[in-house]
Biopython code that builds the backbone (N, CA, C, O; Angstrom):
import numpy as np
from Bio.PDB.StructureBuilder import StructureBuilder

atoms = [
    (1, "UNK", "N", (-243.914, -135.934, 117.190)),
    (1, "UNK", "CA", (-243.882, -136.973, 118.185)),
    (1, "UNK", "C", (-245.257, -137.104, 118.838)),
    (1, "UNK", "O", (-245.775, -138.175, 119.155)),
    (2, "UNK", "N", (-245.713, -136.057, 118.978)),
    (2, "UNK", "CA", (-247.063, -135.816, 119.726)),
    (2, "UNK", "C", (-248.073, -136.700, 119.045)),
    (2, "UNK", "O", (-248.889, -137.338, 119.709)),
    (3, "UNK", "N", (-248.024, -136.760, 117.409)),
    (3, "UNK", "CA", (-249.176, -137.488, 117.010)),
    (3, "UNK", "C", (-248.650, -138.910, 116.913)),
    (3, "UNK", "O", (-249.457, -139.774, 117.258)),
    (4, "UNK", "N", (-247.684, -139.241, 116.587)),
    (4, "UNK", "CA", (-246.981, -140.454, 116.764)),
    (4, "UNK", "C", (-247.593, -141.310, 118.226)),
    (4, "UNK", "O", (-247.941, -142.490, 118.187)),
    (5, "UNK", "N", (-247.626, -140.676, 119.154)),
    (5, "UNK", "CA", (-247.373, -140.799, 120.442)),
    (5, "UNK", "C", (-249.205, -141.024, 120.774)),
    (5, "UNK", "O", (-249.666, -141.515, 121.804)),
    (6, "UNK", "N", (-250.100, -140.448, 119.441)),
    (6, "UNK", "CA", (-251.334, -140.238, 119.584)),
    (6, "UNK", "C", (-252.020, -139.558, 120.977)),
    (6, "UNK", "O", (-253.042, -139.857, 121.595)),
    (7, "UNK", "N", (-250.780, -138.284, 121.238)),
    (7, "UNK", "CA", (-251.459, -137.220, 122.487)),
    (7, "UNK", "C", (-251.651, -135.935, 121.794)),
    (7, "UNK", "O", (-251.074, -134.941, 122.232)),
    (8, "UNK", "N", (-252.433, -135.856, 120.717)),
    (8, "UNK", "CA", (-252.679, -134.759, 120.013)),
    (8, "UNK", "C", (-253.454, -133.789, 121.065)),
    (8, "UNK", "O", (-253.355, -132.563, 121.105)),
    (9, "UNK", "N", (-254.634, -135.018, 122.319)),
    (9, "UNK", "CA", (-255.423, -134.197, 122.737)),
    (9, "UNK", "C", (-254.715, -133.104, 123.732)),
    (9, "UNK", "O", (-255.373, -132.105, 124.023)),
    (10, "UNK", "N", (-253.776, -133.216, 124.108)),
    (10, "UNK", "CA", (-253.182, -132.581, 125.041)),
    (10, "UNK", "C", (-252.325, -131.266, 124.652)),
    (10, "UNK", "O", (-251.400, -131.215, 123.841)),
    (11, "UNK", "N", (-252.874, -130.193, 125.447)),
    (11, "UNK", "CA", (-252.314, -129.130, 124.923)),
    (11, "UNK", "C", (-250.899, -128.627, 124.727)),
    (11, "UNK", "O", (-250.557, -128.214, 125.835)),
    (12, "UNK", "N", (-249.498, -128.386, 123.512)),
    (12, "UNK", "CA", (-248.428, -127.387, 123.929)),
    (12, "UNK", "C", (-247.350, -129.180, 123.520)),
    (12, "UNK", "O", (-247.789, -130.328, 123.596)),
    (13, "UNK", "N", (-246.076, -128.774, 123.159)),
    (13, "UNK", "CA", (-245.269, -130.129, 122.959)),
    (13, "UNK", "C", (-245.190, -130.816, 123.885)),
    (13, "UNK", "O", (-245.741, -130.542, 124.951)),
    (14, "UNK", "N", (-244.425, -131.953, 123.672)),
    (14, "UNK", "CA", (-244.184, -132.985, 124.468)),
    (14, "UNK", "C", (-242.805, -133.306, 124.315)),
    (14, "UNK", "O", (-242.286, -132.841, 123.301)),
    (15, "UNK", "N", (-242.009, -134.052, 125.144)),
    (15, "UNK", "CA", (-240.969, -134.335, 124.881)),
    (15, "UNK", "C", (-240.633, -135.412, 123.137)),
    (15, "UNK", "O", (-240.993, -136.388, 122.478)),
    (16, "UNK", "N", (-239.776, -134.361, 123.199)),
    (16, "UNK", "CA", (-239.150, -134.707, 121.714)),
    (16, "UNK", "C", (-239.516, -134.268, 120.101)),
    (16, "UNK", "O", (-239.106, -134.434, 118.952)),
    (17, "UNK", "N", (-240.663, -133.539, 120.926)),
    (17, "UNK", "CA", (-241.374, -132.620, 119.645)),
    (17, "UNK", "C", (-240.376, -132.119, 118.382)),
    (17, "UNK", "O", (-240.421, -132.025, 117.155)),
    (18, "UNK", "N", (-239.312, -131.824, 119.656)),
    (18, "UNK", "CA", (-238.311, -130.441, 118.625)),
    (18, "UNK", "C", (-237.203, -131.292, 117.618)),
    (18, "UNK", "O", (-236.409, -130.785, 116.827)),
    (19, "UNK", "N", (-237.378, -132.515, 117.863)),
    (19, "UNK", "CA", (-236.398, -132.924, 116.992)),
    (19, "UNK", "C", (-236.565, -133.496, 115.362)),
    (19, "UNK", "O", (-235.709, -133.785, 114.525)),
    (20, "UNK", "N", (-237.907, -133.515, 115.320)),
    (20, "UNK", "CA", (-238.320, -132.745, 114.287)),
    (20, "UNK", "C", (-238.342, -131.277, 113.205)),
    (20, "UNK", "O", (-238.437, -131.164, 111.983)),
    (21, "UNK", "N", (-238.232, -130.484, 114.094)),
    (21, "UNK", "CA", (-237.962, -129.474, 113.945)),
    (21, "UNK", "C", (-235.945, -128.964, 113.803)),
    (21, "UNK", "O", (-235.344, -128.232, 113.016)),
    (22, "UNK", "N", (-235.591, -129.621, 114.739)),
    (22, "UNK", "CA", (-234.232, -129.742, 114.568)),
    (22, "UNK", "C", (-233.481, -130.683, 113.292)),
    (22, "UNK", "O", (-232.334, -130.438, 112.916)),
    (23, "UNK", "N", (-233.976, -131.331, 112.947)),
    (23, "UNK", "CA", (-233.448, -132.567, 112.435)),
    (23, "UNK", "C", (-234.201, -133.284, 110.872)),
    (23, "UNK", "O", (-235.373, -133.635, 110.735)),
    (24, "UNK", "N", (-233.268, -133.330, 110.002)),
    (24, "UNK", "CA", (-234.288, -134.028, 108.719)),
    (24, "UNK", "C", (-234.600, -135.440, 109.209)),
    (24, "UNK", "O", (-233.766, -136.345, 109.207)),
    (25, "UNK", "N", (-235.712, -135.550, 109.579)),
    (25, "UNK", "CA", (-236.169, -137.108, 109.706)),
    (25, "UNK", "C", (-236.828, -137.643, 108.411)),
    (25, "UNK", "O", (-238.009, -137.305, 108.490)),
    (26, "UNK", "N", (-236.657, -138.207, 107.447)),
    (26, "UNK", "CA", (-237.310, -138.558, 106.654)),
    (26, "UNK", "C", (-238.428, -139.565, 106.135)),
    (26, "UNK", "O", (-239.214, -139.430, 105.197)),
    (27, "UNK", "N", (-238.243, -140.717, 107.117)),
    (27, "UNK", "CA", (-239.225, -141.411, 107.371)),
    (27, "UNK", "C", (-240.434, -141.154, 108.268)),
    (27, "UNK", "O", (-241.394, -141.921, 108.191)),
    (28, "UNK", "N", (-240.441, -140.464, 108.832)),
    (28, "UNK", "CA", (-241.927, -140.051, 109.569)),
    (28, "UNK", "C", (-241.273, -138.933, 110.314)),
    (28, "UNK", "O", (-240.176, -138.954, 110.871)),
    (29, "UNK", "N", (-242.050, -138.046, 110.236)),
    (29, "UNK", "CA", (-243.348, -138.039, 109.833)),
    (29, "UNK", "C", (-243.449, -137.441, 108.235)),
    (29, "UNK", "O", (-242.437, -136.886, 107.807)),
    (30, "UNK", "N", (-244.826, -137.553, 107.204)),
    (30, "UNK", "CA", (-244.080, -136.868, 106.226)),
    (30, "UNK", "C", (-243.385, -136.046, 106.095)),
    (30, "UNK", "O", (-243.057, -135.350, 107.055)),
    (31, "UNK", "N", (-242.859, -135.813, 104.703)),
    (31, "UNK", "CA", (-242.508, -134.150, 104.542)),
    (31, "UNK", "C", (-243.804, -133.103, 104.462)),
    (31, "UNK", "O", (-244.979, -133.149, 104.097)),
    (32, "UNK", "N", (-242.984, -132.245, 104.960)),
    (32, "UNK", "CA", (-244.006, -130.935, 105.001)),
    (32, "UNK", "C", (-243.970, -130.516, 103.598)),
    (32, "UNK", "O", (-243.128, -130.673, 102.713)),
    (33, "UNK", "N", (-245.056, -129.970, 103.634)),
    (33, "UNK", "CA", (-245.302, -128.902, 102.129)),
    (33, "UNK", "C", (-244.452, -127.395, 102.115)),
    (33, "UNK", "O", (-244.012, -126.728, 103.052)),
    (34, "UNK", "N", (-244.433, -127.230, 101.026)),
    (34, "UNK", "CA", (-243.665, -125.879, 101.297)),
    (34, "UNK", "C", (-244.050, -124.422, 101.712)),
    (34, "UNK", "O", (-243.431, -123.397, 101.998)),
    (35, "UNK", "N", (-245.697, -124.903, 101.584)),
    (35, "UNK", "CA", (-246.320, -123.973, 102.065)),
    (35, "UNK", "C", (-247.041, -123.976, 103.748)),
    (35, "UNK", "O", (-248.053, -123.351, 104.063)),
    (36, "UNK", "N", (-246.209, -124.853, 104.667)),
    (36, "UNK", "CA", (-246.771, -125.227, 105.689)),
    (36, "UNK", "C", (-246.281, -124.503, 106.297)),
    (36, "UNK", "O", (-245.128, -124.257, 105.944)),
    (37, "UNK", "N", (-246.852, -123.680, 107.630)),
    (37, "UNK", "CA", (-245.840, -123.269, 108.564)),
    (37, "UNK", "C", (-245.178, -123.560, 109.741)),
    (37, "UNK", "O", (-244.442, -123.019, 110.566)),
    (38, "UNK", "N", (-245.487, -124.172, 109.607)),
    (38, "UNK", "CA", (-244.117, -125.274, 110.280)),
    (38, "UNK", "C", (-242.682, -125.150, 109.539)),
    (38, "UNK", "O", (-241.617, -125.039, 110.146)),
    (39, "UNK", "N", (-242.785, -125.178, 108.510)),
    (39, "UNK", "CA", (-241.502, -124.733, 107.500)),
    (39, "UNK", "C", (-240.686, -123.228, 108.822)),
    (39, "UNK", "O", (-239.545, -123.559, 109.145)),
    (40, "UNK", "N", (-240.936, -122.458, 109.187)),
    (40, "UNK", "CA", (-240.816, -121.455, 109.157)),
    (40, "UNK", "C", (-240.684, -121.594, 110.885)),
    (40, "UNK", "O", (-239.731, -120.981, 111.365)),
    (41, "UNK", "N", (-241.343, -122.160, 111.603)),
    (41, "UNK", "CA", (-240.960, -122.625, 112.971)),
    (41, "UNK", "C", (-239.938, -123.587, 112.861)),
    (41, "UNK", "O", (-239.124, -123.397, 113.765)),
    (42, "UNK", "N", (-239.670, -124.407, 112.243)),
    (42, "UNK", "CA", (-238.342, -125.318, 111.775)),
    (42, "UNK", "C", (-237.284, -124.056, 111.721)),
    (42, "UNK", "O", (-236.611, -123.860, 112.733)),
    (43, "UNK", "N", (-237.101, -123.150, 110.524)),
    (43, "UNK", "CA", (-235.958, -122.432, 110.731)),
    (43, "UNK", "C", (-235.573, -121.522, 111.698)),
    (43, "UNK", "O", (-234.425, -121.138, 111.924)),
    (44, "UNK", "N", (-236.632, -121.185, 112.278)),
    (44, "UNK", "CA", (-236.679, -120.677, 113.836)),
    (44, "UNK", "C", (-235.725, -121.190, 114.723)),
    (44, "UNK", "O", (-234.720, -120.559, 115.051)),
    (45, "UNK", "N", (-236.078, -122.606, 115.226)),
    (45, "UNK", "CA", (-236.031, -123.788, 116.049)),
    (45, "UNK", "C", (-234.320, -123.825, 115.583)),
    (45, "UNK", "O", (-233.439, -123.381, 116.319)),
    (46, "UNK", "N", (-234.129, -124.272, 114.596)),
    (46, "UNK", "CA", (-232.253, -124.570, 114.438)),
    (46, "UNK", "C", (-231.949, -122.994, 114.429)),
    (46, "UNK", "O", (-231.026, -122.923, 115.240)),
    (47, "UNK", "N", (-232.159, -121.896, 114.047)),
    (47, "UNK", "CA", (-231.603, -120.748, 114.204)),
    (47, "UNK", "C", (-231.260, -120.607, 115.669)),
    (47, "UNK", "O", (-230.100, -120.586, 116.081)),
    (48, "UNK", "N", (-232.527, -120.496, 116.570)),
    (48, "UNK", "CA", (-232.404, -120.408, 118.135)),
    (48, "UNK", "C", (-231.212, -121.501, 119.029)),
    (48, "UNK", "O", (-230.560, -121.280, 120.049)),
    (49, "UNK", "N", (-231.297, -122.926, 117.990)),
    (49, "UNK", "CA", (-230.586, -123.722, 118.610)),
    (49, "UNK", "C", (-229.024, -123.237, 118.335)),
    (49, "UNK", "O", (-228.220, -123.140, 119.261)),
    (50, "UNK", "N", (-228.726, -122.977, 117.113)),
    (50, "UNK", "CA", (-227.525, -122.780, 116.248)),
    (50, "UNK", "C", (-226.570, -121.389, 117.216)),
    (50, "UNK", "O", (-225.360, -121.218, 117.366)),
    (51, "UNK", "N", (-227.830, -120.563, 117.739)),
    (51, "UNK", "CA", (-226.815, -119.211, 118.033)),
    (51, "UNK", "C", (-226.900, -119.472, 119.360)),
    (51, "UNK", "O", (-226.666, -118.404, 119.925)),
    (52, "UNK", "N", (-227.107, -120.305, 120.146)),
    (52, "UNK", "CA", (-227.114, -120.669, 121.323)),
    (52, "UNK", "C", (-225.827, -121.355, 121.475)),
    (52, "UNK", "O", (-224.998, -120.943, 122.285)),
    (53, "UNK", "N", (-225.640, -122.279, 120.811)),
    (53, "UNK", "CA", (-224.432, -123.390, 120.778)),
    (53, "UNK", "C", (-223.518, -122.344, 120.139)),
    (53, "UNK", "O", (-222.398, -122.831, 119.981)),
    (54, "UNK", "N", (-223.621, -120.749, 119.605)),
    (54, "UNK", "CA", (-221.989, -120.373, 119.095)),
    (54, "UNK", "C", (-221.768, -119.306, 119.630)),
    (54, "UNK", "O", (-220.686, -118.751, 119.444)),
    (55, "UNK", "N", (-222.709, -118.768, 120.406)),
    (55, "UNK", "CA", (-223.064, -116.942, 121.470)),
    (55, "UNK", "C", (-223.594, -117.391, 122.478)),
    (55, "UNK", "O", (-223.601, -116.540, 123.367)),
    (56, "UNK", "N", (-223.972, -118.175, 122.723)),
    (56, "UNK", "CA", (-224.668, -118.669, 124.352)),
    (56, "UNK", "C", (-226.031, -117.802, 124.470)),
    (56, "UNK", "O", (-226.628, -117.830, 125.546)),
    (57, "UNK", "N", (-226.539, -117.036, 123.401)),
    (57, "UNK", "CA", (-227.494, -116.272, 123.219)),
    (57, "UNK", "C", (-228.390, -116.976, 122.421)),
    (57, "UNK", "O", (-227.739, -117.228, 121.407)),
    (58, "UNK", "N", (-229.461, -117.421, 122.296)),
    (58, "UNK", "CA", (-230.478, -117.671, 120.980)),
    (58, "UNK", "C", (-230.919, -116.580, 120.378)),
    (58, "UNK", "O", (-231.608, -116.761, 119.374)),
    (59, "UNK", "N", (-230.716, -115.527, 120.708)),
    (59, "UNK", "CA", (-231.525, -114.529, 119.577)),
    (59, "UNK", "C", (-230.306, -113.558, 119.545)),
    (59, "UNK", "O", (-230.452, -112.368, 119.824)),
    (60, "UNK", "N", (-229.094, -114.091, 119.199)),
    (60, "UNK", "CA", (-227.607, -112.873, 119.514)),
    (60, "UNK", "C", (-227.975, -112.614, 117.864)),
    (60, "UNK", "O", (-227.690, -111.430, 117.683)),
    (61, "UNK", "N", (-228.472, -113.179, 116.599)),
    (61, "UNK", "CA", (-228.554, -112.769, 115.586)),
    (61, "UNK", "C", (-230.319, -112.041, 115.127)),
    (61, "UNK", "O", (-231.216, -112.760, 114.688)),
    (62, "UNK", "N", (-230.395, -111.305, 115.240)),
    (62, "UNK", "CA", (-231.696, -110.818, 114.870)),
    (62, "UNK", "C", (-232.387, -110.195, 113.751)),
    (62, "UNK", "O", (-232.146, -108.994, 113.626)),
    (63, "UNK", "N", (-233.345, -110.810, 112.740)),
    (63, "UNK", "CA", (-232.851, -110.608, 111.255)),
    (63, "UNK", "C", (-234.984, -111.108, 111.113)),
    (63, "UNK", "O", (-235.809, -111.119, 112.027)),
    (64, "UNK", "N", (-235.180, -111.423, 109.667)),
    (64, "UNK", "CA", (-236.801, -111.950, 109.570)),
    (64, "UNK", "C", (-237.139, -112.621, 110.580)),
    (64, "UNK", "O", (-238.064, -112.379, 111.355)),
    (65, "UNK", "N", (-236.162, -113.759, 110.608)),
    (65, "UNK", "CA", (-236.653, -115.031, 111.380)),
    (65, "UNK", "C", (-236.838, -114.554, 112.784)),
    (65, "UNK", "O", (-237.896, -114.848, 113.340)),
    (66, "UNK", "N", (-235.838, -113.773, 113.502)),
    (66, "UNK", "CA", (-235.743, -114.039, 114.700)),
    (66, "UNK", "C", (-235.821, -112.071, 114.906)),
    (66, "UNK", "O", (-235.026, -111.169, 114.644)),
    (67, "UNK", "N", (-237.164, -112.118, 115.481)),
    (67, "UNK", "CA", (-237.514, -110.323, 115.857)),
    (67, "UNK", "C", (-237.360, -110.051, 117.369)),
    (67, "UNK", "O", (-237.673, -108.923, 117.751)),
    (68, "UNK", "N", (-236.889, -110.998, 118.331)),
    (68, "UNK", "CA", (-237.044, -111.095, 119.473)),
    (68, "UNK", "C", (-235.662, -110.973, 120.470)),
    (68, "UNK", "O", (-234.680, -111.617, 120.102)),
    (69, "UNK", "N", (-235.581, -110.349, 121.437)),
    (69, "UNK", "CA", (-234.362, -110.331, 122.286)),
    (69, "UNK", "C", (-235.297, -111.645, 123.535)),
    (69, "UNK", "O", (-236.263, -111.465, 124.275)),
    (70, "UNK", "N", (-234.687, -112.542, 123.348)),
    (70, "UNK", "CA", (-234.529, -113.954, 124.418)),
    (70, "UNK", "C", (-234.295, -113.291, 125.905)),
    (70, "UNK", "O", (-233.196, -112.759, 125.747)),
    (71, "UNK", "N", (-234.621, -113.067, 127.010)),
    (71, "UNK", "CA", (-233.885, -112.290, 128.005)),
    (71, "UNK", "C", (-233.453, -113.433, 129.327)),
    (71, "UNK", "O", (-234.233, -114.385, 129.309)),
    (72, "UNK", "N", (-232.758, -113.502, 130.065)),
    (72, "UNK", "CA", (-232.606, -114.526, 131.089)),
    (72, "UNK", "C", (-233.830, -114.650, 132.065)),
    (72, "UNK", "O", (-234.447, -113.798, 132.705)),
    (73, "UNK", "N", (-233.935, -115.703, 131.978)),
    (73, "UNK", "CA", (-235.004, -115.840, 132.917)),
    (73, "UNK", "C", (-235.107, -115.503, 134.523)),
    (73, "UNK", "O", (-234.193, -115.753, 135.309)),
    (74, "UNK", "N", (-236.697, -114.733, 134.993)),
    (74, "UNK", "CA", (-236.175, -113.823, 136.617)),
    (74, "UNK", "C", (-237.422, -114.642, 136.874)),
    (74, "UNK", "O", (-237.939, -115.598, 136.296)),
    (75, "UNK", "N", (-237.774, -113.806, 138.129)),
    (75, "UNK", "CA", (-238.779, -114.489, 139.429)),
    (75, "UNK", "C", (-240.002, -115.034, 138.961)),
    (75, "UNK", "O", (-240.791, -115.736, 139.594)),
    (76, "UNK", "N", (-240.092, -114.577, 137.602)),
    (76, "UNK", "CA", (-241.740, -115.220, 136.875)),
    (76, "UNK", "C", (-241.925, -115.528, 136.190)),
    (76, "UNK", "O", (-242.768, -115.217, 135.349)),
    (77, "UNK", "N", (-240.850, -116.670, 136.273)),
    (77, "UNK", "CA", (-240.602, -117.569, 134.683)),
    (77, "UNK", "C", (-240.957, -117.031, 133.295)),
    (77, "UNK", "O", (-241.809, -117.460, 132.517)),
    (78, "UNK", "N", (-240.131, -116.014, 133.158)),
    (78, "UNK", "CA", (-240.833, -115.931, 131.971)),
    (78, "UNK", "C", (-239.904, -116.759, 130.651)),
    (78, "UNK", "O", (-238.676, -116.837, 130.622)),
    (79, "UNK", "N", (-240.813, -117.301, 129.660)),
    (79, "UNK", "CA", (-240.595, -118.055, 128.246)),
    (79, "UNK", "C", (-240.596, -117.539, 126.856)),
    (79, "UNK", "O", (-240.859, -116.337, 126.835)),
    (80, "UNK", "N", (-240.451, -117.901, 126.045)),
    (80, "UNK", "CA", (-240.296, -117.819, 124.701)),
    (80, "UNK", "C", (-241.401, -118.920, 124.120)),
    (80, "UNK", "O", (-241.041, -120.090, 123.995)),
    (81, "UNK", "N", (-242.762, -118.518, 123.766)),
    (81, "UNK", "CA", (-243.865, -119.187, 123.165)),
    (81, "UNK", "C", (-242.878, -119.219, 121.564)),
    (81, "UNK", "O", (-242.334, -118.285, 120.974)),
    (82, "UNK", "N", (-242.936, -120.437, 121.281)),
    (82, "UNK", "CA", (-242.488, -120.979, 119.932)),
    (82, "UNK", "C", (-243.259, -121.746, 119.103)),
    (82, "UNK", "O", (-243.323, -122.975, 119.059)),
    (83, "UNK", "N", (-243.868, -120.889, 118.415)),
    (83, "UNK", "CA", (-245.198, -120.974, 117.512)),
    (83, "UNK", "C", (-244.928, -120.567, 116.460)),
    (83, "UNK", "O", (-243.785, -120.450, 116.017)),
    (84, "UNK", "N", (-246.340, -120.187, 115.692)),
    (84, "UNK", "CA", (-246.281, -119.429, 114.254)),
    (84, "UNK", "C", (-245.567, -118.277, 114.157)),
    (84, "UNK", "O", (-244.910, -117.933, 113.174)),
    (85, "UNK", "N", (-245.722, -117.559, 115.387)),
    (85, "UNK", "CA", (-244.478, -116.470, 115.550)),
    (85, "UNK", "C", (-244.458, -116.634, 117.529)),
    (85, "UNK", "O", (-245.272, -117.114, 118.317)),
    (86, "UNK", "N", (-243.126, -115.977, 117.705)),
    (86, "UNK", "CA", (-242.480, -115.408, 118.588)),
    (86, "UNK", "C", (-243.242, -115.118, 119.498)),
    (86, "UNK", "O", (-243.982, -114.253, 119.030)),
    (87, "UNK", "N", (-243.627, -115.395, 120.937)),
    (87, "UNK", "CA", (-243.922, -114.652, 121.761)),
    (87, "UNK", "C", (-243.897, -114.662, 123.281)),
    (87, "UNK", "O", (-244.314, -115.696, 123.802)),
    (88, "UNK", "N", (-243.378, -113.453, 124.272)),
    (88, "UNK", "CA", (-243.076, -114.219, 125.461)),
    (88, "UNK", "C", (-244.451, -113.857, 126.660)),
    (88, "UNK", "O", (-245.372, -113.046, 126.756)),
    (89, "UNK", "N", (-243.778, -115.257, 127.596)),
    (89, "UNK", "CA", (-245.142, -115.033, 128.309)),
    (89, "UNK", "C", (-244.821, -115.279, 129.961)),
    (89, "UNK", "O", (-243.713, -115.779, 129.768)),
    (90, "UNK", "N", (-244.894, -115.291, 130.736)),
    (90, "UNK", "CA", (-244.334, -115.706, 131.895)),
    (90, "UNK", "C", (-245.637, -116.508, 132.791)),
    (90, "UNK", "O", (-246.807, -116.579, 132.414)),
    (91, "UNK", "N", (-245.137, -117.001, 133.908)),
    (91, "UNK", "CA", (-245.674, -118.065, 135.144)),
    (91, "UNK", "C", (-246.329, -119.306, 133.989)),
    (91, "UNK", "O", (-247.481, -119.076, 133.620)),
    (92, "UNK", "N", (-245.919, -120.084, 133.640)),
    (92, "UNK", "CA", (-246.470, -121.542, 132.915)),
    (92, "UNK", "C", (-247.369, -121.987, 133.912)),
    (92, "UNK", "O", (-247.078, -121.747, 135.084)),
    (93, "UNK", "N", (-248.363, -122.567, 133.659)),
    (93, "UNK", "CA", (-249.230, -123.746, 134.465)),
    (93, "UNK", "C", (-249.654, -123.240, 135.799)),
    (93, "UNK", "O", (-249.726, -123.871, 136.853)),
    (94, "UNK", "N", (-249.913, -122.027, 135.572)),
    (94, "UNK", "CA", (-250.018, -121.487, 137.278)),
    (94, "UNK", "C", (-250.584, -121.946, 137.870)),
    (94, "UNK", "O", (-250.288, -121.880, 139.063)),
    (95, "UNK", "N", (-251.626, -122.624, 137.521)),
    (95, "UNK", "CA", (-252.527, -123.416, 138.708)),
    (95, "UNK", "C", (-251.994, -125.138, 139.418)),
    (95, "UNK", "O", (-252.404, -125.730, 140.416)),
    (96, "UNK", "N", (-250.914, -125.537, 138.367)),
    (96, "UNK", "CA", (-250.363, -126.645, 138.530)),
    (96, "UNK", "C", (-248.848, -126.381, 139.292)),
    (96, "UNK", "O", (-248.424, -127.291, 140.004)),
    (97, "UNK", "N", (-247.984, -125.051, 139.129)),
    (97, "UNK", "CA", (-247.259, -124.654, 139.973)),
    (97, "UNK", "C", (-248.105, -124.284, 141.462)),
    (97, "UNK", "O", (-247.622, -124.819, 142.460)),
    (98, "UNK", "N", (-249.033, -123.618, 141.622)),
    (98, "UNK", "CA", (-249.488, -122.987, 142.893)),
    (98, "UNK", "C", (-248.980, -124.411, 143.815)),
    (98, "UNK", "O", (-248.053, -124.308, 144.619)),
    (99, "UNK", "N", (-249.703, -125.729, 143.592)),
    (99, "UNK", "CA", (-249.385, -126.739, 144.277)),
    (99, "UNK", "C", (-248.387, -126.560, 144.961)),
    (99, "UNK", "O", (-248.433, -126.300, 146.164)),
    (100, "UNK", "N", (-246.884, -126.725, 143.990)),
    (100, "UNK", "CA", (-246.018, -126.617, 144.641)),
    (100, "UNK", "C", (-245.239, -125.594, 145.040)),
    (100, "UNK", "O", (-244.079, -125.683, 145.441)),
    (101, "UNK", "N", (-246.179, -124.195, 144.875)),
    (101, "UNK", "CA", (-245.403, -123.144, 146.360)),
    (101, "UNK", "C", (-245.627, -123.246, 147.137)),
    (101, "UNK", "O", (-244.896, -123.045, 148.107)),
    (102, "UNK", "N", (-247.596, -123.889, 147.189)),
    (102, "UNK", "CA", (-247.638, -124.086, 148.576)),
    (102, "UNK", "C", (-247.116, -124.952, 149.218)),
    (102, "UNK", "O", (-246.897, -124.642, 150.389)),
    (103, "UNK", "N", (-246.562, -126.811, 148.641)),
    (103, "UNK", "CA", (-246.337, -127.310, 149.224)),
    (103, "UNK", "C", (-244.497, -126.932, 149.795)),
    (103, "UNK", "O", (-243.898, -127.509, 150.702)),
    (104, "UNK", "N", (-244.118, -126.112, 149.150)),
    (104, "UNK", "CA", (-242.232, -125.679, 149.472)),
    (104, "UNK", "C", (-242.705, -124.387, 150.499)),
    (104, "UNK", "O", (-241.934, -124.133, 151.426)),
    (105, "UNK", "N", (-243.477, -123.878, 150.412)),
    (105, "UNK", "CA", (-243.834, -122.870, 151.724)),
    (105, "UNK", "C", (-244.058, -123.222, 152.904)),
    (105, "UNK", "O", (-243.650, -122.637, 153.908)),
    (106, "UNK", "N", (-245.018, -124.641, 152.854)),
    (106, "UNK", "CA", (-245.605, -125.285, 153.611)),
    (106, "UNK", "C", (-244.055, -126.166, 154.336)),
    (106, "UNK", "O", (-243.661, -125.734, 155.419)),
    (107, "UNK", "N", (-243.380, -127.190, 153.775)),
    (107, "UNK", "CA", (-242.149, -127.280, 154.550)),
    (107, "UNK", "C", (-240.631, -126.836, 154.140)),
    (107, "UNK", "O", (-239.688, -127.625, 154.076)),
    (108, "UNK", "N", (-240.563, -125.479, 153.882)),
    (108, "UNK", "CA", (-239.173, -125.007, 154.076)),
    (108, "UNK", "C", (-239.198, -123.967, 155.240)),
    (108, "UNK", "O", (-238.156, -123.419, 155.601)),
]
sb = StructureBuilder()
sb.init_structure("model")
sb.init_model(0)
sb.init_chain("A")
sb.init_seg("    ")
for serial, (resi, resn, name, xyz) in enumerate(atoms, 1):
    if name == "N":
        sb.init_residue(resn, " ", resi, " ")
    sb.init_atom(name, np.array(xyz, "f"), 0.0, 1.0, " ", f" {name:<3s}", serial, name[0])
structure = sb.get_structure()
């Protein structure tokens, strides 16, 4: 969607990225090669979606694809980077959140 959308310059997905990844679209964007990895973030992406919608867990099955325990999210946001591989990271955009602690500090 991102290049569709021609916001390549901008860093990390955009809305609707994943449905690509979720979904055979066949008209655009091409098909991937079989040697792309994206192949491999695709089976990621419906695995995570798949055991979510049947365990309420995304990583309740843990096997090649999926090496990771998902944990609920606590005080410092932490995420699930969904890339070439797996990785978690916590506080997103900290300098673009700071704004708004200060401004919810400032009137609550």
């Amino acid at each position: 969607m991102k290049r569709l959308m021609l916001l390549t310059a901008y860093p990390g997905a955009v809305h609707a990225d994943d449905i690509f990844y979720l979904f055979s679209v066949t008209s655009i964007p091409p098909p991937l090669l079989p040697t792309n990895e994206a192949i491999v973030t695709r089976r990621r992406m419906v695995r995570l979606w798949t055991n979510f919608a049947r365990f309420g867990n995304p990583t309740a099955n843990q096997d090649t694809l999926i090496q990771v325990n998902w944990q609920r999210v606590g005080g410092a946001q932490e995420f699930l980077d969904i890339d070439t591989q797996l990785r978690f990271d916590s506080n997103p955009f900290q300098e673009r959140m700071a704004l708004w602690n200060r401004l919810e500090a400032q009137y609550t």
